[in-house]
Biopython code that builds the backbone (N, CA, C, O; Angstrom):
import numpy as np
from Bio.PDB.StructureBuilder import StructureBuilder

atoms = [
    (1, "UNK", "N", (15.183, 21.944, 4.470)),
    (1, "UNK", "CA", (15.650, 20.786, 3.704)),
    (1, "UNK", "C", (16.161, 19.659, 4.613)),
    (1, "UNK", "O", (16.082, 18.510, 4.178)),
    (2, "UNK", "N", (16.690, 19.880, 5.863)),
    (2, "UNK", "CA", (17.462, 18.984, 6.496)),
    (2, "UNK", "C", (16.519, 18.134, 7.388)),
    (2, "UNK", "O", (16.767, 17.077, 7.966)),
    (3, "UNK", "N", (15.339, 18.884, 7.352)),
    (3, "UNK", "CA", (13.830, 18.569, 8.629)),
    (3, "UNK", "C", (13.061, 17.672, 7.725)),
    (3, "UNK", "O", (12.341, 16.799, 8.210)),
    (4, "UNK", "N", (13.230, 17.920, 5.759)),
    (4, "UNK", "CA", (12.601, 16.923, 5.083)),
    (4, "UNK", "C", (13.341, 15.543, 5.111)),
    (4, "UNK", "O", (12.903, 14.396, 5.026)),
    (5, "UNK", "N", (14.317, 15.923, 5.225)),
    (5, "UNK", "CA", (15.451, 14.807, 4.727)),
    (5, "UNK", "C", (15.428, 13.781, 6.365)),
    (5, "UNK", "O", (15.300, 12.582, 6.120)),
    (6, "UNK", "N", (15.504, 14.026, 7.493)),
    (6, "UNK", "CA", (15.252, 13.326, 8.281)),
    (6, "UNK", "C", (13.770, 12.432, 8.660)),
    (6, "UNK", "O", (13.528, 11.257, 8.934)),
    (7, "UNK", "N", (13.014, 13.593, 8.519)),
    (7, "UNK", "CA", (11.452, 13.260, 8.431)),
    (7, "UNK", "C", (11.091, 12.248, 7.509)),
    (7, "UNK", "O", (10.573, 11.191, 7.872)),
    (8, "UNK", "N", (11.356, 12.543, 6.273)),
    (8, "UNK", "CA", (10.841, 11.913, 5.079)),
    (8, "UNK", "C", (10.800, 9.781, 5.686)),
    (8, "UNK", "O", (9.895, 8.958, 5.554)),
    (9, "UNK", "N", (11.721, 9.687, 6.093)),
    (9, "UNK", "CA", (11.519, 7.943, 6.397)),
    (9, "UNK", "C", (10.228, 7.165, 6.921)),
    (9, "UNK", "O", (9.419, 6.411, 6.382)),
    (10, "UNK", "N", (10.438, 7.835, 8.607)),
    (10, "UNK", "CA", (9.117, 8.068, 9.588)),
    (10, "UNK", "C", (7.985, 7.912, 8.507)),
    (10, "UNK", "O", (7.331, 6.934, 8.145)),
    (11, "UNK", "N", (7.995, 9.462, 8.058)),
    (11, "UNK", "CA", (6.487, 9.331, 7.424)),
    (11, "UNK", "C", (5.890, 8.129, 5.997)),
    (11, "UNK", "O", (4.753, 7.726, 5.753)),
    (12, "UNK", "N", (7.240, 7.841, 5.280)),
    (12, "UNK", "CA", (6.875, 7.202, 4.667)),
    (12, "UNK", "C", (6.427, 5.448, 5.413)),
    (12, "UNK", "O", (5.533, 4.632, 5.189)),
    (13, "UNK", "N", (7.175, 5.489, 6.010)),
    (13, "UNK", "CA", (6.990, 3.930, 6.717)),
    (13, "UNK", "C", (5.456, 4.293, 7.431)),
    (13, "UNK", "O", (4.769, 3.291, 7.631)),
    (14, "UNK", "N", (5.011, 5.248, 7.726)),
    (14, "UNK", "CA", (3.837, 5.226, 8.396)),
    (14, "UNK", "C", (2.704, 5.322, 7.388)),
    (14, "UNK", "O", (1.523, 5.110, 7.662)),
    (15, "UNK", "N", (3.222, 5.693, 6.088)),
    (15, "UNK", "CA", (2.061, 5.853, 5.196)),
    (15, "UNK", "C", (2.043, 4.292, 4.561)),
    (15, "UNK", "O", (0.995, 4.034, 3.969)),
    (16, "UNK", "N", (2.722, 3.562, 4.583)),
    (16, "UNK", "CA", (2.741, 2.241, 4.218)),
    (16, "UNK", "C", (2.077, 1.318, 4.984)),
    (16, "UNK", "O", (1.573, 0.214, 4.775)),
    (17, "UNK", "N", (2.260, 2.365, 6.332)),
    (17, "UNK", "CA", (1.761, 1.317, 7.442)),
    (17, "UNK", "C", (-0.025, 1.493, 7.206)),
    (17, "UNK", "O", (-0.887, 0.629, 7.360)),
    (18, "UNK", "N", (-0.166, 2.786, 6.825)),
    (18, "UNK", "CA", (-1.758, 3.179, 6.431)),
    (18, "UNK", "C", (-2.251, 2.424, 5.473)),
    (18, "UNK", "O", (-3.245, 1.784, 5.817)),
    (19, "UNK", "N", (-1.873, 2.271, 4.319)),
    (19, "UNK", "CA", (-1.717, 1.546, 3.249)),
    (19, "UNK", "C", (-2.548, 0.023, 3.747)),
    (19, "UNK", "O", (-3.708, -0.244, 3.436)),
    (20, "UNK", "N", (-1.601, -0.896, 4.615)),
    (20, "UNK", "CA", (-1.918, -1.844, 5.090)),
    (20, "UNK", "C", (-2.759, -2.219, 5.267)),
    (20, "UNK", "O", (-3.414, -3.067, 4.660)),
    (21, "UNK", "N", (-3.112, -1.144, 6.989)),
    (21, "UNK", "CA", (-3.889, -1.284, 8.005)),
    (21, "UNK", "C", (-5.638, -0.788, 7.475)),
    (21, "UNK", "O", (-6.649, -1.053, 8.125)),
    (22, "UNK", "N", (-5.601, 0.006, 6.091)),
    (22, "UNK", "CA", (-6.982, 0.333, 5.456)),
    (22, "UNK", "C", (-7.467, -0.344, 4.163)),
    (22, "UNK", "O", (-6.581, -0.993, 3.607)),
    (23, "UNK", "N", (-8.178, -0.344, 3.804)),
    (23, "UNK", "CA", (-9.026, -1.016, 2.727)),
    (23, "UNK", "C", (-9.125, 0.001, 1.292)),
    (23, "UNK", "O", (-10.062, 0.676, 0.864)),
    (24, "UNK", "N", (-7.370, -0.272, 0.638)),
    (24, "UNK", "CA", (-7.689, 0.799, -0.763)),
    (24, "UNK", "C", (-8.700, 1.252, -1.115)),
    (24, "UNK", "O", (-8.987, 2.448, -1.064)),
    (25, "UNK", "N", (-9.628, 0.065, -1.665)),
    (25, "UNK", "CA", (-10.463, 0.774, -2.748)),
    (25, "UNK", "C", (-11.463, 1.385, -1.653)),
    (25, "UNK", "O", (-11.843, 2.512, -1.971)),
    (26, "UNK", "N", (-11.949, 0.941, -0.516)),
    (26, "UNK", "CA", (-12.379, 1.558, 0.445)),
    (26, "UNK", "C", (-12.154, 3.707, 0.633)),
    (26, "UNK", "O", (-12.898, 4.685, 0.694)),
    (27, "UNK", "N", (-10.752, 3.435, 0.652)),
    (27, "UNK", "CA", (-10.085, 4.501, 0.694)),
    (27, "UNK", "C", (-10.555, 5.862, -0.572)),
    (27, "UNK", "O", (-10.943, 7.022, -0.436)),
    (28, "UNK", "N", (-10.219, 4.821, -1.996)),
    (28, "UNK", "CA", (-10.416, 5.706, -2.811)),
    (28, "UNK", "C", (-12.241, 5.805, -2.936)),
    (28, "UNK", "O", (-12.501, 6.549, -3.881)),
    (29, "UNK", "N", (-13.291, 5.374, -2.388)),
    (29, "UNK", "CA", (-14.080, 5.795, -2.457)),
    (29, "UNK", "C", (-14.731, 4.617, -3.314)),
    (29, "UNK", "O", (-15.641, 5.085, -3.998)),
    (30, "UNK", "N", (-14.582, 3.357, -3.490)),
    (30, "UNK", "CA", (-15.204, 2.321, -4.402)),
    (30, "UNK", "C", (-15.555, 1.198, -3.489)),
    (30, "UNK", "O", (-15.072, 1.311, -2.362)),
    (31, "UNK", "N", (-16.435, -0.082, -3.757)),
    (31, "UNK", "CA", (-16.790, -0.604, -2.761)),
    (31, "UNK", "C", (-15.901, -1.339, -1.769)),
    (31, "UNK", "O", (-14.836, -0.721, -1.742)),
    (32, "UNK", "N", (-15.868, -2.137, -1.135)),
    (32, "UNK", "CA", (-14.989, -2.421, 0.035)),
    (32, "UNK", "C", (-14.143, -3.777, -0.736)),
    (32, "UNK", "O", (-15.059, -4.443, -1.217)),
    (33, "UNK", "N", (-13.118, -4.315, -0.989)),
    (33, "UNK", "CA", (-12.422, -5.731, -1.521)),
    (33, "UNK", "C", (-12.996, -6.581, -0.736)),
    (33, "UNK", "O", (-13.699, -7.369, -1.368)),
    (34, "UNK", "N", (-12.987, -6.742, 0.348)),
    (34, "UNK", "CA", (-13.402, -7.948, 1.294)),
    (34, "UNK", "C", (-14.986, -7.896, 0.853)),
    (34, "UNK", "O", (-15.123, -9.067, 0.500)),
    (35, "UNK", "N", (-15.982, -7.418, 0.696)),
    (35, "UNK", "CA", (-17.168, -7.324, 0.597)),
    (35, "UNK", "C", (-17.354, -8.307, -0.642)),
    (35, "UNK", "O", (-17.885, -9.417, -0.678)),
    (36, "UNK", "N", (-16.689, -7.476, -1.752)),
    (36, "UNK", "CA", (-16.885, -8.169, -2.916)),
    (36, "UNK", "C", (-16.833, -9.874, -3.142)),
    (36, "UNK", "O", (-17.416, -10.695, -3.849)),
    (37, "UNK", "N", (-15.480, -9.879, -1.811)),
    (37, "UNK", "CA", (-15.023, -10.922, -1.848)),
    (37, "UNK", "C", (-15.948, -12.119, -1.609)),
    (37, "UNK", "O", (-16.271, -13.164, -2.174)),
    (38, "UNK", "N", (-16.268, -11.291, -0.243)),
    (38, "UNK", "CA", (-17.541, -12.102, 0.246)),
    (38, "UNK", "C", (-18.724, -12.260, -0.308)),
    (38, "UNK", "O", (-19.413, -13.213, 0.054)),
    (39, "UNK", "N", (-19.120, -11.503, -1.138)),
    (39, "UNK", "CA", (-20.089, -11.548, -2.471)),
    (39, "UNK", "C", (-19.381, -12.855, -3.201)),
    (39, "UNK", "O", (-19.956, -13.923, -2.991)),
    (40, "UNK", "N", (-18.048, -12.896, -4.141)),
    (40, "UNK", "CA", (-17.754, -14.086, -4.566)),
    (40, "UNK", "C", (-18.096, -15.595, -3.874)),
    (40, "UNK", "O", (-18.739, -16.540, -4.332)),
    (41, "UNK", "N", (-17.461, -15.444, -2.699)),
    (41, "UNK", "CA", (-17.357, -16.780, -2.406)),
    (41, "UNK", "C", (-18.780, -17.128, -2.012)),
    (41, "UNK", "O", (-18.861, -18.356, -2.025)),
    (42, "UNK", "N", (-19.949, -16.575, -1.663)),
    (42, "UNK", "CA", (-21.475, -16.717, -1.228)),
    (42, "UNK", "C", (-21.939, -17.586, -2.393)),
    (42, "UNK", "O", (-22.490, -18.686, -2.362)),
    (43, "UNK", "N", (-21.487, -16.618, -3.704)),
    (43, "UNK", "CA", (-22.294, -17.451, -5.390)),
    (43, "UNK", "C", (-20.852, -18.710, -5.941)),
    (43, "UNK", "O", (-20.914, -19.400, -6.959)),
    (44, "UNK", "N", (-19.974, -18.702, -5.193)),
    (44, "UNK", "CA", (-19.165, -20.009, -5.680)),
    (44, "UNK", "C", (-18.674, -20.700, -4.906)),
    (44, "UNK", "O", (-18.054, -21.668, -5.345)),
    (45, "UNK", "N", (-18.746, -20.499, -3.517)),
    (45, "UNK", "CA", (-18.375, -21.759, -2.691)),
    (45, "UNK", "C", (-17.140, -21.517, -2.499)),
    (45, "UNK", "O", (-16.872, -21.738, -1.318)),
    (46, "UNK", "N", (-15.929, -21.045, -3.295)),
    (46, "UNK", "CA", (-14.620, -20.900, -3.025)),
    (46, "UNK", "C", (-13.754, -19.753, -2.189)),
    (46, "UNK", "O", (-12.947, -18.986, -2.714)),
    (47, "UNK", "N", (-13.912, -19.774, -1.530)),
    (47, "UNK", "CA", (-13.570, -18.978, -0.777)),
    (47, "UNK", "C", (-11.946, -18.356, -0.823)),
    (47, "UNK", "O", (-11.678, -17.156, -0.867)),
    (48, "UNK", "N", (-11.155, -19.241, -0.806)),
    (48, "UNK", "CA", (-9.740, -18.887, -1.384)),
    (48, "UNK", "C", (-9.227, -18.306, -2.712)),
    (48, "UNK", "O", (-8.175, -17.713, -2.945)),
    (49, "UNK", "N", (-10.240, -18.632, -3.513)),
    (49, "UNK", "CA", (-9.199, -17.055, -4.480)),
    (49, "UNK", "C", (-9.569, -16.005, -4.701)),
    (49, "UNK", "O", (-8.931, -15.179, -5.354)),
    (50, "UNK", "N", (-10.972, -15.779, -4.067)),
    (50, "UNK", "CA", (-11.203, -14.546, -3.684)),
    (50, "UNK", "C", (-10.431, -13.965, -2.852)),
    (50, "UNK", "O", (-9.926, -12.963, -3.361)),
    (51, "UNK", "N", (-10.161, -14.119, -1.959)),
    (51, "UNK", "CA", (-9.278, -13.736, -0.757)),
    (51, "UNK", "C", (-7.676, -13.780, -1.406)),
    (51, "UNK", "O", (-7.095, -12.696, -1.340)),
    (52, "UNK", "N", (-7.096, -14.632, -1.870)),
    (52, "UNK", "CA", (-6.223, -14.619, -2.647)),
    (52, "UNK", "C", (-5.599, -13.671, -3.483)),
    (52, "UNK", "O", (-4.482, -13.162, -3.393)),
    (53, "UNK", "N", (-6.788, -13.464, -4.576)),
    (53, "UNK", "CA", (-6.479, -12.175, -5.195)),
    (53, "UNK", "C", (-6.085, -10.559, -4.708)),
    (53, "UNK", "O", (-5.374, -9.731, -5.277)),
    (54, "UNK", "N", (-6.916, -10.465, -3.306)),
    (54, "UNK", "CA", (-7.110, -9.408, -2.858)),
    (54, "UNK", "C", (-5.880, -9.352, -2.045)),
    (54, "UNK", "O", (-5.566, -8.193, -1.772)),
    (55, "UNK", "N", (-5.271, -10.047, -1.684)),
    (55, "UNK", "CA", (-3.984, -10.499, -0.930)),
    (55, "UNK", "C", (-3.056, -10.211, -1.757)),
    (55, "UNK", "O", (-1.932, -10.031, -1.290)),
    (56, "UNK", "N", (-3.221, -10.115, -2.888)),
    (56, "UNK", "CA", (-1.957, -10.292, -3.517)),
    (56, "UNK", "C", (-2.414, -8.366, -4.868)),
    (56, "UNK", "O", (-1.744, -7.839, -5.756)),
    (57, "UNK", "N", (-3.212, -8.162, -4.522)),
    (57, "UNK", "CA", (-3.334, -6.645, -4.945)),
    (57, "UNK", "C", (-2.648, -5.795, -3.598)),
    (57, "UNK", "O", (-1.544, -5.262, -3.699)),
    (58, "UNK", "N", (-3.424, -5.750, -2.386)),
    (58, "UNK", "CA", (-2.177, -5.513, -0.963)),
    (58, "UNK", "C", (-1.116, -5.191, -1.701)),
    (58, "UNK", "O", (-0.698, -4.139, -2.185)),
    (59, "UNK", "N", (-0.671, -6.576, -1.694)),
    (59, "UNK", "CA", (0.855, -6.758, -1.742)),
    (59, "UNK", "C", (1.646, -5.937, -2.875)),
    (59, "UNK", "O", (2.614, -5.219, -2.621)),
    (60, "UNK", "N", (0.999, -6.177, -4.423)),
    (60, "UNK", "CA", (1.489, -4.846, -5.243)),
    (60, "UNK", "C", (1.103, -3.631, -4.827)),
    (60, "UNK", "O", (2.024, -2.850, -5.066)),
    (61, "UNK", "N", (0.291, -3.144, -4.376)),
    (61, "UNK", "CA", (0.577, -1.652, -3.707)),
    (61, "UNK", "C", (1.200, -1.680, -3.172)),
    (61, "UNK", "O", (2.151, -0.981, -3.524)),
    (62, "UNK", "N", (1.394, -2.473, -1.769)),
    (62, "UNK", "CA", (2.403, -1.739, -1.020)),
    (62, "UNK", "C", (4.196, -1.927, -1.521)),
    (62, "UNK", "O", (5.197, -1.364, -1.077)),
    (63, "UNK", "N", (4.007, -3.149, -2.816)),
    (63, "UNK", "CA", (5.461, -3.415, -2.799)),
    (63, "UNK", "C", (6.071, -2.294, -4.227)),
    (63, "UNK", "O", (7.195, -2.151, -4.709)),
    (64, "UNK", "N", (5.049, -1.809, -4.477)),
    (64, "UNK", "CA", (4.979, -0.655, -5.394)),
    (64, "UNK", "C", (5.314, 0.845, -4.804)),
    (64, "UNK", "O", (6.095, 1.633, -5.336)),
    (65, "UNK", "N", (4.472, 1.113, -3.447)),
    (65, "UNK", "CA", (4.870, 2.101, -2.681)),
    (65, "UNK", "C", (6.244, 2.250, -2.062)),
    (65, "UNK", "O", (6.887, 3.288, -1.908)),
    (66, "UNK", "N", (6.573, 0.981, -1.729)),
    (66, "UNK", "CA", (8.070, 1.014, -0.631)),
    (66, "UNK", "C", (8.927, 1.163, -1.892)),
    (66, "UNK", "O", (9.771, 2.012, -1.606)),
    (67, "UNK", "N", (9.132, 0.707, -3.262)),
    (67, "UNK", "CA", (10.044, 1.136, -4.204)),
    (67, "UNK", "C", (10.271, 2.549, -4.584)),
    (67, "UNK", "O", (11.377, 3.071, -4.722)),
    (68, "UNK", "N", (9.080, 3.137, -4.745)),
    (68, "UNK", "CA", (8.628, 4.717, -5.016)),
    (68, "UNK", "C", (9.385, 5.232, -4.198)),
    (68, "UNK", "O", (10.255, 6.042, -4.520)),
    (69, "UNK", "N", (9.189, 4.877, -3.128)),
    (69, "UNK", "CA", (9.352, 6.090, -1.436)),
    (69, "UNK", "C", (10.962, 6.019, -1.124)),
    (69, "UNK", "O", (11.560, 7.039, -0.781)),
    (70, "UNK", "N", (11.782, 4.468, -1.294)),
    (70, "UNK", "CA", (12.762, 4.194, -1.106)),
    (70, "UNK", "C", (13.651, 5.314, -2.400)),
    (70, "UNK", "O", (14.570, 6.078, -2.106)),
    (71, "UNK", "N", (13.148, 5.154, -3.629)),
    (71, "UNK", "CA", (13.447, 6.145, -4.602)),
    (71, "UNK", "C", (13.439, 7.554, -4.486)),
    (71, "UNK", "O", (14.469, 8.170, -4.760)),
    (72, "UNK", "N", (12.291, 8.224, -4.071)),
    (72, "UNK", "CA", (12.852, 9.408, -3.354)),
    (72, "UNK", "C", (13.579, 9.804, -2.323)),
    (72, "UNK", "O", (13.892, 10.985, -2.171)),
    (73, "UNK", "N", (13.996, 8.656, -1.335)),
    (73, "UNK", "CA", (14.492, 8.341, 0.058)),
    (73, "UNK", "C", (16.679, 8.577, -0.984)),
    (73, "UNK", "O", (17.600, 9.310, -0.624)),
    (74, "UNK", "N", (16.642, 7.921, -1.789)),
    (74, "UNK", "CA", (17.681, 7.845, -2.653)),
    (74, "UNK", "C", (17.888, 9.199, -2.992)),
    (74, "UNK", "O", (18.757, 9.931, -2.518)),
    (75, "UNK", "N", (17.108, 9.466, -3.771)),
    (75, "UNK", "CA", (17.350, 11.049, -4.785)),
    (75, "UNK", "C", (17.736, 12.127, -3.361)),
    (75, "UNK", "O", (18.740, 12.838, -3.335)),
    (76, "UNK", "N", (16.875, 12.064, -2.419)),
    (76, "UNK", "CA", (17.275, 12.986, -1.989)),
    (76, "UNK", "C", (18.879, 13.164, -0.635)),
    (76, "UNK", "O", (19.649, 14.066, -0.305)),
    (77, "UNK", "N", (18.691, 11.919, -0.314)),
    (77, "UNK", "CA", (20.092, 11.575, -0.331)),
    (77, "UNK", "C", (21.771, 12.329, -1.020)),
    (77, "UNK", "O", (22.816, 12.901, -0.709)),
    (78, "UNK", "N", (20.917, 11.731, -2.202)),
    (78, "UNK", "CA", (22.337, 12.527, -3.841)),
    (78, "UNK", "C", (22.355, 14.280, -3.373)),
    (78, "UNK", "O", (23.346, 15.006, -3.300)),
    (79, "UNK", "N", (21.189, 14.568, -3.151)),
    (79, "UNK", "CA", (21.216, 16.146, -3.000)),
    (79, "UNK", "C", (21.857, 16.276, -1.807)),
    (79, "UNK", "O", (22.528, 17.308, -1.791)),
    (80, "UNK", "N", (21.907, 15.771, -1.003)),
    (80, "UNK", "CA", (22.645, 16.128, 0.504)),
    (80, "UNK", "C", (24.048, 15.905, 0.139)),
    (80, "UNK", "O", (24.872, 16.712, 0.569)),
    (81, "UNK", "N", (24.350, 15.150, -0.426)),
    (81, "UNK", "CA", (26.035, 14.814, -0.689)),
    (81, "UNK", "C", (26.458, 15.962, -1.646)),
    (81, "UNK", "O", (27.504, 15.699, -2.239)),
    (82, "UNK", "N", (26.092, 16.774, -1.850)),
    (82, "UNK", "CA", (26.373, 17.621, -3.266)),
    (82, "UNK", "C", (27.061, 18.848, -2.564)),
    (82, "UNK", "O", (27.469, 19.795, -3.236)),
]
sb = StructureBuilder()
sb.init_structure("model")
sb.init_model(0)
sb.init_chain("A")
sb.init_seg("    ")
for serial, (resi, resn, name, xyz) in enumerate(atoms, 1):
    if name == "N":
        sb.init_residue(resn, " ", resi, " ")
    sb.init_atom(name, np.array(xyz, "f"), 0.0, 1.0, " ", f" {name:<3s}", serial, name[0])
structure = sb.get_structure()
């Protein structure tokens, strides 16, 4: 318990850092975001909200993950004080 409770930070900050540094839907096995993207902007010329959007999906995952992780980072906290 005491090897999770120290550990647990490290790994989460590194899985966020994975998060980042890879291409979700890539990840889960669907086509690549940037691809698509680049598919958009080829048939419309706009190049910025394609990119935009995908920037800002990033950003709810990961600002979705660091709440999650910080939340178990909490709970288990409460159990150590007990």
């Amino acid at each position: 318990p005491q090897a999770v409770r120290r550990a647990l930070p490290p790994f989460c900050n590194e899985f966020i850092a994975l998060i980042k540094e890879t291409s979700i839907v890539g990840t889960i096995g669907v086509v690549d975001l940037t691809k698509v993207a680049a598919s958009i902007t080829a048939r419309t010329y706009e190049p910025f909200a394609p990119y935009l959007i995908i920037a800002l999906m990033y950003l709810a995952v990961v600002l979705i993950l660091t709440y999650l992780l910080k939340l178990l980072e909490r709970r288990l906290a409460k159990s150590d004080k007990r």
